[in-house]
C-alpha positions in Angstrom: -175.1 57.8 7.3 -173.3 61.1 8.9 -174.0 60.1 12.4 -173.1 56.4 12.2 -169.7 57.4 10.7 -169.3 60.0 13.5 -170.1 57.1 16.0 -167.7 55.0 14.3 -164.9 57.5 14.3 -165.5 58.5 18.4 -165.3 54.6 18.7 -161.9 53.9 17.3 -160.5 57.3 18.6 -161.7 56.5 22.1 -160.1 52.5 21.5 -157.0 53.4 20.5 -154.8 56.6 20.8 -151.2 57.4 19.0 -149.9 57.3 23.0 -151.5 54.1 23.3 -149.0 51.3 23.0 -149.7 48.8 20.6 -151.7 45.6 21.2 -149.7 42.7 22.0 -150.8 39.6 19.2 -148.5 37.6 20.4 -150.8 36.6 23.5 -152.7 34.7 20.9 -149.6 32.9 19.6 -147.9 29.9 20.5 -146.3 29.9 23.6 -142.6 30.9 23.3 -140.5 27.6 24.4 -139.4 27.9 28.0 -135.7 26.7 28.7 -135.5 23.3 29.8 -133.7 23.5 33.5 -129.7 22.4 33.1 -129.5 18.7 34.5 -127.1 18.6 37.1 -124.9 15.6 37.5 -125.2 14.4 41.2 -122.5 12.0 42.7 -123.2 8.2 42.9 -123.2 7.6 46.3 -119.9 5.6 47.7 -121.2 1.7 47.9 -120.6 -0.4 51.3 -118.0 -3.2 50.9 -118.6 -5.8 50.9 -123.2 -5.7 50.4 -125.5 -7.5 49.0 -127.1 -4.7 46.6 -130.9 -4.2 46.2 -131.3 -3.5 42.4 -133.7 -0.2 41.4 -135.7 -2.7 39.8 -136.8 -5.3 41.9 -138.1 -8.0 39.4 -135.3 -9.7 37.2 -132.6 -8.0 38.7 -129.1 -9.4 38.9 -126.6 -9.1 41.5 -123.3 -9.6 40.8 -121.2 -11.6 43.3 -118.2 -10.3 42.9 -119.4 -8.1 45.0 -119.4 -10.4 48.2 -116.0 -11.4 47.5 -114.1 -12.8 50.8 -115.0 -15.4 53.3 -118.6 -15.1 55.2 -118.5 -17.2 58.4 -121.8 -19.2 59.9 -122.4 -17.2 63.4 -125.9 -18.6 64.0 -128.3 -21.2 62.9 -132.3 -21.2 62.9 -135.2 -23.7 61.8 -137.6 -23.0 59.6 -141.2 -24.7 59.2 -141.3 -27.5 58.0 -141.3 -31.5 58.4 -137.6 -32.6 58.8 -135.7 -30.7 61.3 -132.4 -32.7 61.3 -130.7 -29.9 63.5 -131.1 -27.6 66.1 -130.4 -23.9 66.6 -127.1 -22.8 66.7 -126.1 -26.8 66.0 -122.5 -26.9 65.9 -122.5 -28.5 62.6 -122.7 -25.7 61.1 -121.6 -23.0 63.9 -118.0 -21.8 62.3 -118.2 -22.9 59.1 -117.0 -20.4 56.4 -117.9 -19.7 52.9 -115.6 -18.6 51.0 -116.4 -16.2 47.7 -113.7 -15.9 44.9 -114.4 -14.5 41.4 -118.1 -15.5 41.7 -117.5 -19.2 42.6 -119.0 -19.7 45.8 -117.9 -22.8 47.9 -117.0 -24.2 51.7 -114.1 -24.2 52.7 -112.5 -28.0 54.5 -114.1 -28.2 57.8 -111.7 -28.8 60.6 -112.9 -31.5 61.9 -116.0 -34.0 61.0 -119.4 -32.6 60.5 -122.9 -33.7 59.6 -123.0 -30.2 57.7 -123.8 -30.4 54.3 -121.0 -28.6 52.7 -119.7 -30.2 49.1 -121.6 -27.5 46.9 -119.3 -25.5 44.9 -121.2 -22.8 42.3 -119.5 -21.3 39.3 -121.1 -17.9 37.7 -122.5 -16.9 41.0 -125.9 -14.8 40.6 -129.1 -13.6 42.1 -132.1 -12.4 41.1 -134.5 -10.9 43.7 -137.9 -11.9 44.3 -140.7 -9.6 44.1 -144.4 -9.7 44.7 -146.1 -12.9 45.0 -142.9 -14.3 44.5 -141.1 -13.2 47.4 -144.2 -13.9 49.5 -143.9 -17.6 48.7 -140.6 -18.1 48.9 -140.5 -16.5 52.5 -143.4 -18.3 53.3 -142.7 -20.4 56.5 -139.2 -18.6 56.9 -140.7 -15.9 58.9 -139.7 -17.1 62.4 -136.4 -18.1 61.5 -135.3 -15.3 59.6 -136.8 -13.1 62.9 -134.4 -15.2 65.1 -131.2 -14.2 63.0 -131.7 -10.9 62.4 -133.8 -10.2 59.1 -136.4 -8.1 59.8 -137.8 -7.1 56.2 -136.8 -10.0 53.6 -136.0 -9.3 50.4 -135.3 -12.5 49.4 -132.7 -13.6 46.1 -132.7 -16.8 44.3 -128.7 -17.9 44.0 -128.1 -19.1 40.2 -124.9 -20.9 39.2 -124.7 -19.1 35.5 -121.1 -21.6 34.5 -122.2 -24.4 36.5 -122.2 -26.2 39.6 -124.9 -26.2 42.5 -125.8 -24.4 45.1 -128.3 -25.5 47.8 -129.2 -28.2 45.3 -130.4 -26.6 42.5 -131.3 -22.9 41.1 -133.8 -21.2 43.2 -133.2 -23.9 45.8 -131.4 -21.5 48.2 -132.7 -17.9 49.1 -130.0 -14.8 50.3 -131.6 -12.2 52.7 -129.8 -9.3 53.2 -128.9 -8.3 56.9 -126.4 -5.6 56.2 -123.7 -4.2 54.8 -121.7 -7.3 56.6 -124.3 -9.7 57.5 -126.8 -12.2 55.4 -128.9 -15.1 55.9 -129.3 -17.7 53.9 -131.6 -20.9 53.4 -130.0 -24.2 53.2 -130.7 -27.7 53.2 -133.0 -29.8 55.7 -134.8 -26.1 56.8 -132.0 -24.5 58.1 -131.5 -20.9 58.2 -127.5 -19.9 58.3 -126.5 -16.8 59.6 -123.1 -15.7 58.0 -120.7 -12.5 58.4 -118.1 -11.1 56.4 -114.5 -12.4 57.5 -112.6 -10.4 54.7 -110.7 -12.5 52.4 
């Protein structure tokens, strides 16, 4: 028994010394809680006027037309697909003829002189709600060559709803917006035909 109390004691002695610092037993603790980094506000950045906004989320977004408030003139016209083609590009019709937006009622303004243009639609509550997914691929469907020939390159296409009544393009969902830019959009109308409209400022 002397010599395996002697090994003990050269065991512990050799272990630990008084200069030895103590063991740390917190290693086998919890982790101590590390500061969450501060959250830094950053700026909003300053919105185009007028623009057709692309909401974060794509599906069931709404866009609020007061936001396109002024008058958006038709500077070109294209076909789409399809089985009636009652006009022809850049048909004077519709060449010139302005849209006017004013607290989310969208309508067109008198024609100057007679036109084959259908242009009696007046919508109250103005909305959109961009298409995503399948359902943006169906609704540009047939659209593509037109909407090349006026300027939309990638469509994001939005349903116009009237939310206080009124039409537009017939019914809701019956005409699509495409964004151009800040200044420009395109937009599907009656008898497959593509408008082209820019921002005249109110």
């Amino acid at each position: 028994m002397r010599t395996l109390d002697r090994l003990l004691l050269g065991l512990l002695m050799t272990g630990c010394s008084p200069d030895d610092p103590a063991p740390d037993r917190t290693a086998t603790s919890a982790a101590e809680p590390v500061a969450a980094a501060p959250v830094v506000d950053k700026p909003a950045p300053i919105p185009a006027t007028p623009r057709l906004l692309a909401p974060a989320d794509p599906a069931g977004s709404v866009v609020d037309f007061g936001s396109l408030q002024g008058r958006w003139q038709v500077v070109g016209v294209a076909l789409a697909d399809g089985p009636v083609q009652a006009y022809v590009d850049d048909d004077p019709a519709y060449m010139g003829q302005v849209m006017a937006v004013k607290d989310k009622t969208l309508a067109w303004e008198a024609p100057r002189s007679p036109t084959t243009a259908t242009l009696g639609d007046v919508c109250t509550g103005a909305a959109t709600m961009r298409l995503a997914d399948t359902a943006a691929g169906n609704a540009v469907a047939g659209l593509e060559g037109g909407l090349r020939q006026v300027g939309v390159g990638r469509p994001q296409p939005h349903e116009v709803a009237c939310l206080d009544g009124g039409s537009w393009g017939g019914s809701d969902g019956g005409v699509l917006l495409f964004p151009i830019d800040d200044r420009t959009l395109a937009m599907r109308w009656y008898d497959n035909v593509i408008l082209k409209l820019r921002w005249q400022a109110s």
